[in-house]
VOKOL-54284 format. One line per 4 residues: their letters; for each residue x, y, z of C-alpha. Coordinates in nm, 2 decimals. Layout:
BEGIN
a> X,Y,Z; ... $
This chain:
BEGIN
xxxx> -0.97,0.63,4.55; -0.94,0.92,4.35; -1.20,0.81,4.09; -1.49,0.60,4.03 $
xxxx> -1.46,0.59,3.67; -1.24,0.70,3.37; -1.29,0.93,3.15; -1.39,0.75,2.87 $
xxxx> -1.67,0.50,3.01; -1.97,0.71,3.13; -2.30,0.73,2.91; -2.67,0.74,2.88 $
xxxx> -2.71,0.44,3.12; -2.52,0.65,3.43; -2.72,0.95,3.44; -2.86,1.11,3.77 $
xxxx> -2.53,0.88,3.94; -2.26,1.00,4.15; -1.93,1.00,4.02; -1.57,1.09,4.12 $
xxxx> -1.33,1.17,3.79; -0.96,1.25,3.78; -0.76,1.34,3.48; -0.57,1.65,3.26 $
xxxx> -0.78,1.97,3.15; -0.79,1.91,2.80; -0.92,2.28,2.75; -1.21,2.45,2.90 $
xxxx> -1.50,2.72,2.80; -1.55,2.98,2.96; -1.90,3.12,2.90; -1.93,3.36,3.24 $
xxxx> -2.29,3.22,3.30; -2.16,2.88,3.23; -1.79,2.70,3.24; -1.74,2.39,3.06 $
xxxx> -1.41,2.21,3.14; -1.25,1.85,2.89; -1.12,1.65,3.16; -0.89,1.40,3.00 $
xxxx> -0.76,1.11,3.10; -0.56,0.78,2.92; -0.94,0.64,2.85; -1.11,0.93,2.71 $
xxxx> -1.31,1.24,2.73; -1.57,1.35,2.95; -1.73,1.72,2.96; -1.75,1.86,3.31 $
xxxx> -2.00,2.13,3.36; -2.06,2.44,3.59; -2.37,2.65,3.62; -2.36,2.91,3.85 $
xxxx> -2.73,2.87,3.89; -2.65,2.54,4.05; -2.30,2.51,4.15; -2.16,2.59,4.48 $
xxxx> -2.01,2.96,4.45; -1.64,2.85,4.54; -1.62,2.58,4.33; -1.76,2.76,4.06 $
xxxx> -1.51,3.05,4.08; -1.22,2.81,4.14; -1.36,2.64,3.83; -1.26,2.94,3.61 $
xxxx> -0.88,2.91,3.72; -0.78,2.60,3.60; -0.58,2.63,3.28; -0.46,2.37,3.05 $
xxxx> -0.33,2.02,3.16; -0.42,2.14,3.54; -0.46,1.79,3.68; -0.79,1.80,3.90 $
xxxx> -1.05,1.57,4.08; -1.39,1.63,4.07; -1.72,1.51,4.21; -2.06,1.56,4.04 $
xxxx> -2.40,1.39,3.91; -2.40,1.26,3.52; -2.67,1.46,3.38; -2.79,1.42,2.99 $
xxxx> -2.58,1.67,2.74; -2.82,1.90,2.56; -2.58,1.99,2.29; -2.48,1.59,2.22 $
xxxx> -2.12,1.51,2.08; -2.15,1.14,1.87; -1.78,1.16,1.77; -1.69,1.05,2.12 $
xxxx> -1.79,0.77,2.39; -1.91,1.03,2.65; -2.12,1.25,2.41; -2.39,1.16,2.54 $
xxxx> -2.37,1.29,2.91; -2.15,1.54,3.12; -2.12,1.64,3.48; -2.24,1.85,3.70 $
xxxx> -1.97,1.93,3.93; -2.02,1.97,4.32; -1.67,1.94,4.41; -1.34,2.07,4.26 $
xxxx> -1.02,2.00,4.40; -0.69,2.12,4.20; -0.43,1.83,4.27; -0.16,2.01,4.04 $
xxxx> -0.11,2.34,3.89; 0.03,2.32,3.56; 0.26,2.52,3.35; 0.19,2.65,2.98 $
xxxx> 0.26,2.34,2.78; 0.52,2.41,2.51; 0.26,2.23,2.28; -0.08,2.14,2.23 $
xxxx> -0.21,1.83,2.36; -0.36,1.74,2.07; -0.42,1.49,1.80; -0.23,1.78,1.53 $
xxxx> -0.03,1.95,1.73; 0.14,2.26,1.67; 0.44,2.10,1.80; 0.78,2.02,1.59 $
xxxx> 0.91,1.67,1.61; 1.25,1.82,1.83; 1.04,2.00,2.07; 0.79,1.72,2.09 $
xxxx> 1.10,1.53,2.18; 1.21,1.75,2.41; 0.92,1.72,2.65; 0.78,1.35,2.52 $
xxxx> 0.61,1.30,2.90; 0.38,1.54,2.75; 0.38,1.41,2.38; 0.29,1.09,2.54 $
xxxx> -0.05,1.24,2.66; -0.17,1.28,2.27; -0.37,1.06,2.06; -0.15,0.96,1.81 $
xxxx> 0.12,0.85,2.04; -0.06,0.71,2.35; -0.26,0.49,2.12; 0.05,0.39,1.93 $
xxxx> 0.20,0.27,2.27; -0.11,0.08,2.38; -0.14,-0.12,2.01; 0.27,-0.24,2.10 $
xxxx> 0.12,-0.35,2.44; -0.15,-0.55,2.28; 0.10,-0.67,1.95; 0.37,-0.82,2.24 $
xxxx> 0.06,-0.95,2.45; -0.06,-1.15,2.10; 0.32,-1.24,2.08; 0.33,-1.42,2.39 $
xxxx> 0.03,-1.60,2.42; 0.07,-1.73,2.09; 0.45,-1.85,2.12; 0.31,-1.97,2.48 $
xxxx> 0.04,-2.19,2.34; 0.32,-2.36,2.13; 0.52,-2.42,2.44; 0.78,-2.17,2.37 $
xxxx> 0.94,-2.05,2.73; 1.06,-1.72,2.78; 1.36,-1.71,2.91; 1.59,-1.37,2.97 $
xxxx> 1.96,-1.34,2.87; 2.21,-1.12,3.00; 2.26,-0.81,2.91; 2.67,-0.71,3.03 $
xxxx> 2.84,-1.00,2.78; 3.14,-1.05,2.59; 3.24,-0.81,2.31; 3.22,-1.01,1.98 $
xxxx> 3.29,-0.93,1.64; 2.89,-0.94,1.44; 2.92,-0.61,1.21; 2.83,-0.36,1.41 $
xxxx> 2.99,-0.21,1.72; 2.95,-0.28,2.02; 2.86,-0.02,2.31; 3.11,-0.10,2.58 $
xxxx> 3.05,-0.09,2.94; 3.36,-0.07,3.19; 3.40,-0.27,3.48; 3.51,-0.12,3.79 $
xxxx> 3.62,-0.44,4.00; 3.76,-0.59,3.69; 4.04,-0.31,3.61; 4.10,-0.23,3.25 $
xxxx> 3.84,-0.48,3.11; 3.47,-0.39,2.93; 3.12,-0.61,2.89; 2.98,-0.50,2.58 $
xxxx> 2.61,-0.48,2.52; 2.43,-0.74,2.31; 2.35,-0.67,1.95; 2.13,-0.97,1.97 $
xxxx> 2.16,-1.27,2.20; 2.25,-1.45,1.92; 2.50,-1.71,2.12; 2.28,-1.72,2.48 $
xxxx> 1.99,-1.89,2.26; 2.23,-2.14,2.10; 2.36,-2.20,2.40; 2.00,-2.24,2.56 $
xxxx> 1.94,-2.53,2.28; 2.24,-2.68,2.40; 2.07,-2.68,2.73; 1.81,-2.88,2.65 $
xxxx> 1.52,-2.60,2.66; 1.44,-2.68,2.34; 1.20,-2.38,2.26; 1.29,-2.02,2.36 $
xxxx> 1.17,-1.67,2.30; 1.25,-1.37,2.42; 1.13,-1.02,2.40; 1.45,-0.84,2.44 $
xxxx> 1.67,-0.51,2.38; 1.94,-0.47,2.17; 2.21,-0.25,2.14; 2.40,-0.14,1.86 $
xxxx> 2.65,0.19,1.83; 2.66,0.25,1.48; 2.58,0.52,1.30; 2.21,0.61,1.22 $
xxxx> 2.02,0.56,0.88; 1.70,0.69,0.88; 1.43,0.56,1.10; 1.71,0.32,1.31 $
xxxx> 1.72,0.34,1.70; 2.04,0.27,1.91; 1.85,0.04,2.18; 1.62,-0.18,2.00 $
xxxx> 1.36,-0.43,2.07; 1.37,-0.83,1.91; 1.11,-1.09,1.94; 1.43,-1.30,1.96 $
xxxx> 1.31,-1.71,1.94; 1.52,-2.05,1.89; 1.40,-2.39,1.81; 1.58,-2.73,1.88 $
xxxx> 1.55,-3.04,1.63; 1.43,-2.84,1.38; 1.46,-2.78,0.98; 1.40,-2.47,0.80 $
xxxx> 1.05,-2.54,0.70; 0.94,-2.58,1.06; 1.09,-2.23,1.15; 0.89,-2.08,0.83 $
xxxx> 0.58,-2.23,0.93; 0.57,-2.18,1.33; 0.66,-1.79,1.24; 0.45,-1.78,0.95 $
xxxx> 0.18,-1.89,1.15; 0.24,-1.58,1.43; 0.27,-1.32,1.18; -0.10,-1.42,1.05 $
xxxx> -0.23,-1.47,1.40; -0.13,-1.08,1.46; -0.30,-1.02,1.07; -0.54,-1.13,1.23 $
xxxx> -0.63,-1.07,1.57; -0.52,-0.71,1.58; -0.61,-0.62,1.23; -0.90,-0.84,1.13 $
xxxx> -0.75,-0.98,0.82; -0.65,-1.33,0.69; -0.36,-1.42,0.51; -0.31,-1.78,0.30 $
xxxx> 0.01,-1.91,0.31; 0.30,-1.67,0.20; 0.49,-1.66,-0.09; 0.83,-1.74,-0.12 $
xxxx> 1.13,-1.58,-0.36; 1.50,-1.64,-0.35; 1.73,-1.38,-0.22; 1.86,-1.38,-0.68 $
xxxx> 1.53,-1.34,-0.78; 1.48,-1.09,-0.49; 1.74,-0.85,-0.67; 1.74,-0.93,-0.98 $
xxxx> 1.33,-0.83,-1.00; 1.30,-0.55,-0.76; 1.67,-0.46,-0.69; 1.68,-0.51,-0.29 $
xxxx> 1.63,-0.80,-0.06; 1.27,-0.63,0.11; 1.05,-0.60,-0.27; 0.71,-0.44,-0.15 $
xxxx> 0.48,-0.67,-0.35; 0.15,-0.47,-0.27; 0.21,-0.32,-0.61; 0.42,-0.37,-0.93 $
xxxx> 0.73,-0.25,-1.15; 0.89,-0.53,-1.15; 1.24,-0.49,-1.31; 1.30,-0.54,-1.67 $
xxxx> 1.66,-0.62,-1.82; 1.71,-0.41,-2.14; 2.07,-0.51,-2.23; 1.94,-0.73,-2.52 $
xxxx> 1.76,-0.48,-2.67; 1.98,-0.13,-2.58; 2.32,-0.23,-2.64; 2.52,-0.27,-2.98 $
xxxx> 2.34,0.04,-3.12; 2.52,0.39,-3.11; 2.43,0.50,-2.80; 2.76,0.45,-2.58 $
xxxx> 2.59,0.51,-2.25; 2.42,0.17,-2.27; 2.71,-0.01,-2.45; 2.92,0.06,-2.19 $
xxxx> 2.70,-0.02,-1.88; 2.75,-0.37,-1.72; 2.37,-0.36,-1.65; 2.07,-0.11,-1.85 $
xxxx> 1.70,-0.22,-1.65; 1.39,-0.05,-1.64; 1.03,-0.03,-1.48; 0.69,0.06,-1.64 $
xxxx> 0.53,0.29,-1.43; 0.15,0.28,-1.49; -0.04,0.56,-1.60; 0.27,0.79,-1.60 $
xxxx> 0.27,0.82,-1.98; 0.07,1.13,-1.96; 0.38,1.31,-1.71; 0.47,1.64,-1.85 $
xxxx> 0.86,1.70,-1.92; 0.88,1.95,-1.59; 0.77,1.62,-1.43; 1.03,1.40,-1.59 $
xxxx> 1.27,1.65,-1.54; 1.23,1.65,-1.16; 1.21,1.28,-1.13; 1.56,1.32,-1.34 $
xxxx> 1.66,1.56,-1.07; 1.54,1.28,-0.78; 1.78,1.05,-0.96; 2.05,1.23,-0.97 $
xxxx> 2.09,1.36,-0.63; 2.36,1.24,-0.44; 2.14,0.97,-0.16; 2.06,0.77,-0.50 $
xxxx> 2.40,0.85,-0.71; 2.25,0.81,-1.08; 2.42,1.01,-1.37; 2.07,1.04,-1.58 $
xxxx> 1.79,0.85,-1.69; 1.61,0.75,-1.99; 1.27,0.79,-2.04; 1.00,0.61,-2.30 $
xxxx> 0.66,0.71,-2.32; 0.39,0.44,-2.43; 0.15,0.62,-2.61; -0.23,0.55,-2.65 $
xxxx> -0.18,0.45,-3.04; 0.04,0.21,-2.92; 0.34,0.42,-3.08; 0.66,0.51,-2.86 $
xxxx> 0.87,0.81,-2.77; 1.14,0.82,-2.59; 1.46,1.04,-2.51; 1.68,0.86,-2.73 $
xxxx> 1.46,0.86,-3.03; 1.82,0.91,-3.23; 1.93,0.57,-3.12; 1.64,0.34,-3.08 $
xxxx> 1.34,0.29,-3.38; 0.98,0.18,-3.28; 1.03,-0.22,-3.27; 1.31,-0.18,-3.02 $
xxxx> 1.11,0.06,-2.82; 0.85,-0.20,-2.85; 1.09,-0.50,-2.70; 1.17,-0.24,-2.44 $
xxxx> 0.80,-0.25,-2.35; 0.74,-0.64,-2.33; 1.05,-0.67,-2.14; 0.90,-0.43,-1.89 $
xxxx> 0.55,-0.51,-1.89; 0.47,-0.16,-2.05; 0.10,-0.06,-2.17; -0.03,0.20,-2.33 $
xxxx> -0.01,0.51,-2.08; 0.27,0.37,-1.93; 0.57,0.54,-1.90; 0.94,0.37,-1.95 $
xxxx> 1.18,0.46,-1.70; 1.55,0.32,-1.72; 1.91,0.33,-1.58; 2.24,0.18,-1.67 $
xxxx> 2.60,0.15,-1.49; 2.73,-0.12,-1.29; 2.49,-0.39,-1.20; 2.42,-0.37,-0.85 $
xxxx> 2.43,-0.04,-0.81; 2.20,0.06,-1.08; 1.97,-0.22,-0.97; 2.01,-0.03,-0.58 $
xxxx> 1.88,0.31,-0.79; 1.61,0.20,-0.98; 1.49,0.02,-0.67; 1.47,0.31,-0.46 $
xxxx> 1.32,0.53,-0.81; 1.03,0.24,-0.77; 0.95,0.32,-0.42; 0.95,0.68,-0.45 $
xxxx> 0.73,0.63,-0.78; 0.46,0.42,-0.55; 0.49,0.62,-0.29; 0.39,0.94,-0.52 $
xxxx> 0.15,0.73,-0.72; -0.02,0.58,-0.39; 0.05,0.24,-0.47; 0.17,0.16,-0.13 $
xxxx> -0.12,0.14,0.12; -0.08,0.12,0.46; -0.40,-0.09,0.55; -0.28,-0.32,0.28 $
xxxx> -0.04,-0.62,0.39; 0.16,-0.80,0.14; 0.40,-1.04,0.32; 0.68,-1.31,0.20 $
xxxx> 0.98,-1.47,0.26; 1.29,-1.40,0.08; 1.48,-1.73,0.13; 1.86,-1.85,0.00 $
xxxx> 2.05,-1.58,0.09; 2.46,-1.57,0.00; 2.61,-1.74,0.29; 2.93,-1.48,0.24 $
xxxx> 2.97,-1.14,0.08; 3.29,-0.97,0.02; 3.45,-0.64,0.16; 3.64,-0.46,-0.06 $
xxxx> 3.79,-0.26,0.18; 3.92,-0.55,0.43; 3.96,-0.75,0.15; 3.79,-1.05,0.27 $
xxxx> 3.43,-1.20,0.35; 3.23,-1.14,0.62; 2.86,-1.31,0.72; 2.61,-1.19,0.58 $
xxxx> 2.37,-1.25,0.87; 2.66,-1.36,1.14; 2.95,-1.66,1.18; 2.68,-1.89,1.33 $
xxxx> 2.45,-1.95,1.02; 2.44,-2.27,0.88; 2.56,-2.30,0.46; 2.33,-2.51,0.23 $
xxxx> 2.46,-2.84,0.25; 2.50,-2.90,-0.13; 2.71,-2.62,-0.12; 2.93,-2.67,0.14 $
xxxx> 3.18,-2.81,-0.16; 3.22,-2.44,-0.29; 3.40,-2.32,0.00; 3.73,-2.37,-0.12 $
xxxx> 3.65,-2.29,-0.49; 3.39,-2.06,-0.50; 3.28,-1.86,-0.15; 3.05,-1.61,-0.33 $
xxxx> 2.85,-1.83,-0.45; 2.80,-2.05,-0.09; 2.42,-2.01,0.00; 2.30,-2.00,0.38 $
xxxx> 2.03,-2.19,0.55; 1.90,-1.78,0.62; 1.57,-1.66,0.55; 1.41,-1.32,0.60 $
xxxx> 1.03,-1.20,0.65; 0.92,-0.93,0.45; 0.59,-0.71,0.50; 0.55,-0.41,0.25 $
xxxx> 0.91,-0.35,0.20; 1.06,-0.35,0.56; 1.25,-0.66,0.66; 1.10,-0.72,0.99 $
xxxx> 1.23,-1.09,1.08; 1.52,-1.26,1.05; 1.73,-1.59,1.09; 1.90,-1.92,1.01 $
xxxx> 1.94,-2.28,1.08; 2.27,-2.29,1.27; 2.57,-2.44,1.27; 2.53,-2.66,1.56 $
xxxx> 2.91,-2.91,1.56; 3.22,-2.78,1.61; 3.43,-2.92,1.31; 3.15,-2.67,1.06 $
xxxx> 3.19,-2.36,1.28; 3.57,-2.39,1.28; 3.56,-2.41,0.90; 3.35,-2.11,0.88 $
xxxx> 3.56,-1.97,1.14; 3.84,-2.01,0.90; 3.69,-1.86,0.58; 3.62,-1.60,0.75 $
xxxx> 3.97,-1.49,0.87; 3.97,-1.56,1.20; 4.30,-1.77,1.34; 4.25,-2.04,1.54 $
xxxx> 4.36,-1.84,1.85; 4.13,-1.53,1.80; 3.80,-1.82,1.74; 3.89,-2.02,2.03 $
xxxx> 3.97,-1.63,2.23; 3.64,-1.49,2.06; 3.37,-1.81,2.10; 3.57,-2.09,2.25 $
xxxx> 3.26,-2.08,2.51; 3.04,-2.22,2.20; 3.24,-2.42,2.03; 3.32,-2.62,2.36 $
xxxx> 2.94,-2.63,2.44; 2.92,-2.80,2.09; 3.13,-3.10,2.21; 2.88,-3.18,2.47 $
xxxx> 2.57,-3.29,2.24; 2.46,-2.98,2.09; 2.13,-3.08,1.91; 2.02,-2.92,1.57 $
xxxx> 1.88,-2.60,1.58; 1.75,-2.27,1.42; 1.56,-1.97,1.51; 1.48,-1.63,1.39 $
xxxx> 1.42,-1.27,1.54; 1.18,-1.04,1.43; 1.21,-0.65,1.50; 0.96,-0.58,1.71 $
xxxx> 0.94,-0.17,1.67; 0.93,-0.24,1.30; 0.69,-0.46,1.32; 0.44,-0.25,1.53 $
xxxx> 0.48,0.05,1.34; 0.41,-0.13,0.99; 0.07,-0.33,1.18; -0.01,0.03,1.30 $
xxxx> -0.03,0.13,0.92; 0.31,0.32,0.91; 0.67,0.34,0.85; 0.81,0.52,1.13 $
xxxx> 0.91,0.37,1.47; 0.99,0.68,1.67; 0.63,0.70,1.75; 0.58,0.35,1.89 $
xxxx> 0.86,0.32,2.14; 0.81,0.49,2.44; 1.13,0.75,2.45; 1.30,0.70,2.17 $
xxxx> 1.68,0.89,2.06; 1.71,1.16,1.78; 1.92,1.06,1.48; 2.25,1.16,1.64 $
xxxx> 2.13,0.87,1.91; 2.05,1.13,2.19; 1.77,1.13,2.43; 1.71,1.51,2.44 $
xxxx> 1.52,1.45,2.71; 1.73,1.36,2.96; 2.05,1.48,2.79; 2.19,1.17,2.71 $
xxxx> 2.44,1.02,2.62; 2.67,1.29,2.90; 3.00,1.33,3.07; 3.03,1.14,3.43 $
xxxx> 3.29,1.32,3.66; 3.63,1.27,3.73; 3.57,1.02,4.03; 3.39,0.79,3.83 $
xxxx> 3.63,0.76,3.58; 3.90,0.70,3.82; 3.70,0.43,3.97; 3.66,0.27,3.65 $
xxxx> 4.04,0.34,3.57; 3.92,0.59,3.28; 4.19,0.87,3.16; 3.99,1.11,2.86 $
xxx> 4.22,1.20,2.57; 4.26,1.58,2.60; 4.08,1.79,2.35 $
């Protein structure tokens, strides 16, 4: 074996043993009397010493060519450390080598390894075999390991059984596209890759299997927002004979178990809010509840006075941001600024401040006296010190700006802490939305989810206001779970099929697999996914994913590392019958 030990178990207890260690030269000192050499491995740190009082010549003279990340094995005796190092496991003790041997030169890494690196994010990219050797993003990869582990056993104890889908399928209409994979032996036809395995698990209830879950990739070519991945990972699950308040409580139940068990912390029973309360309060479906601002609906009190701005706004809301009252105007300027730029799309803002006397002023001191500044306050939740912040325009868009003003606002005031967890379901989603630009509804989650059966009589009247059997999970204001009690007979999915423009031909071309499945007993059912890189980072206490998946794409969905996506030569495409528009 080429070690005894890692690198990050030796202490007090092994001194005067022999020991055989293999890792990375972290970075060494050279002292001329005296070399000290950081061997580093995925466990830890232990300090490797050579003496040339006691250390074989050879060894000690090969000792002062290894450079950084070298990768070496070495045999010595754990001896007691005279100048002792408590911030790490091995402090205690280093070695005194009696044997060296290099196993691989190494080049100059472009980087540091270390925990702050001098590294940029695209060179860290670049090389991420060596990023992977820091800290921050080793330790990020091991806490997914022990998040999915938690995952399993607990779904397992519940007698879920894992069960893997396919990956080549059937391209399908969900929302986003579809990457597309040809087939040589079938000329002129594709698989697509799944966006989710939506179908497989309905069709795995059908089955009989009657508790599934799956920790699966997903694949989606659309274009990137921010922090999005093209290949994802789901905790995909599905439940047979089930309502939606078993699949709230079952999933309920694993999000506090991972509260818990990797974090230490216990969670009562989450709290619920409907998908209109949702935006109406906090102006997205994902409110962060860790801290306040919750919206406040001015049109009673701004409107019908002189200031046409408000009069002619569908919506005028505002949020009382605490403590801000003492902001100078350079500050309220910026934030005007922030407002305004093109990612958020508002055309100004109005500001009140709350003063300490209980008095108000405000930017629009010509249109608005003291008692309606004061309604604007209650309505808001204002104090004194507070600062009034408010838009106006249409209603959903302005409620879209405010609510991303709120989160930059807690973000700068600090209000959003990242070893805090504030989770709840957001429940009663709209069953349909409309597109203007098609000109017709679409899902909102996907064709399969199940409307509220007291609704179902709005169909043909009312679409809009149809609400689904859907329900989200929301921890500090990331969606990371999803789902629905599904359709599960044929004569619903067809209607729902037909609302949302599909002919009879294209369902029966596009799903006739499911719906004919549904003629032979398909039981109630429901499920729910939860995303699992989301999840991690946010448990890991933060917000970005890149670092906890183990080679992720840029934000043009390339792997620089390997220079993908690329062309494939001319052979290949003729095999798969493949003729490139010219440029």
């Amino acid at each position: 074996m080429y070690r005894s030990h890692n690198c990050g178990e030796l202490n007090a207890s092994h001194i005067n043993q022999e020991v055989t260690l293999a890792g990375w030269v972290q970075k060494s000192r050279d002292k001329g009397f005296m070399n000290w050499v950081d061997l580093r491995d995925r466990y830890g740190i232990t300090q490797l010493i050579f003496d040339e009082s006691r250390t074989e010549k050879s060894v000690f003279e090969l000792a002062k060519t290894l450079g950084r990340e070298f990768v070496i094995q070495v045999k010595g005796t754990v001896i007691e450390r005279e100048a002792k190092n408590n911030n790490i496991p091995t402090g205690e003790i280093e070695i005194l080598v009696s044997e060296l041997t290099i196993l691989n030169a190494a080049l100059t890494p472009p980087f540091t390894i270390e925990d702050e690196t001098d590294g940029g994010e695209d060179i860290r990219m670049k090389y991420r075999y060596l990023d992977i050797r820091r800290n921050p993003v080793k330790n990020s990869l091991l806490f997914r390991h022990k998040v999915a582990m938690e995952v399993r056993k607990y779904l397992s104890d519940l007698d879920f059984c894992e069960v893997e889908t396919p990956y080549l399928i059937k391209s399908t209409p969900e929302g986003a596209r579809d990457f597309v994979v040809p087939s040589r032996m079938n000329e002129g036809q594709f698989y697509a890759l799944p966006q989710s395995p939506q179908t497989f698990k309905q069709l795995l209830m059908v089955g009989g299997m009657d508790k599934y879950f799956q920790i699966v990739k997903c694949f989606r070519d659309e274009d990137l927002r921010a922090d999005r991945q093209p290949e994802f990972t789901q905790i995909d699950c599905e439940m047979a004979f089930v309502e939606q308040e078993d699949i709230l409580n079952v999933f309920e139940g694993l999000t506090r178990h991972l509260l818990k068990e990797l974090k230490g912390i216990e969670v009562e029973k989450f709290p619920r809010m409907t998908y209109e309360h949702a935006m109406k309060t906090y102006g997205n479906d994902k409110p962060d509840i860790r801290f306040g601002m919750e919206f406040g609906e001015l049109n009673a009190y701004a409107q019908h006075k002189e200031f046409s701005v408000f009069n002619a706004a569908e919506l005028v809301v505002g949020i009382a941001v605490p403590g801000a009252g003492n902001y100078t105007r350079k500050e309220i300027d910026a934030l005007i600024d922030w407002v305004k730029r093109p990612q958020v799309g508002a055309s100004g803002m109005v500001y009140v401040k709350c003063n300490e006397d209980g008095t108000y002023k405000s930017s629009v001191d010509k249109f608005y006296d003291q008692d309606d500044l004061t309604n604007w306050a209650k309505t808001t939740g204002a104090k004194p010190g507070d600062m009034i912040f408010v838009l106006s325009g249409p209603a959903d868009k302005t409620r879209a700006q405010l609510s991303a003003l709120r989160m930059e606002l807690a973000t700068r005031l600090g209000l959003r802490n990242p070893a805090e967890f504030a989770p709840l379901w957001v429940v009663d989603f709209p069953l349909l939305e409309f597109d203007e630009e098609s000109g017709r509804y679409h899902a909102m989650h996907h064709p399969f989810t199940s409307p509220k059966p007291e609704d179902m009589h709005l169909l043909e009247t009312n679409p809009g206001k149809v609400r689904a059997n859907a329900y989200d999970m929301v921890l500090n204001g990331n969606e990371i779970g999803g789902g629905s009690i599904r359709i599960h007979d044929k004569a619903t999915q067809q209607l729902m099929f037909k609302y949302l423009g599909f002919t009879e031909e294209e369902a029966k071309a596009q799903f006739g697999f499911l719906m004919d499945a549904f003629q032979f007993g398909a039981p109630p059912h429901g499920g729910l996914a939860f995303g699992l890189d989301r999840l991690v980072a946010i448990l890991g206490g933060q917000e970005t994913i890149r670092d906890f998946i183990a080679f992720p794409k840029n934000n043009s969905g390339r792997d620089v590392m390997i220079d993908a996506p690329s062309t494939i030569d001319d052979s290949q495409l003729n095999e798969l019958h493949i003729q490139l528009k010219s440029k």
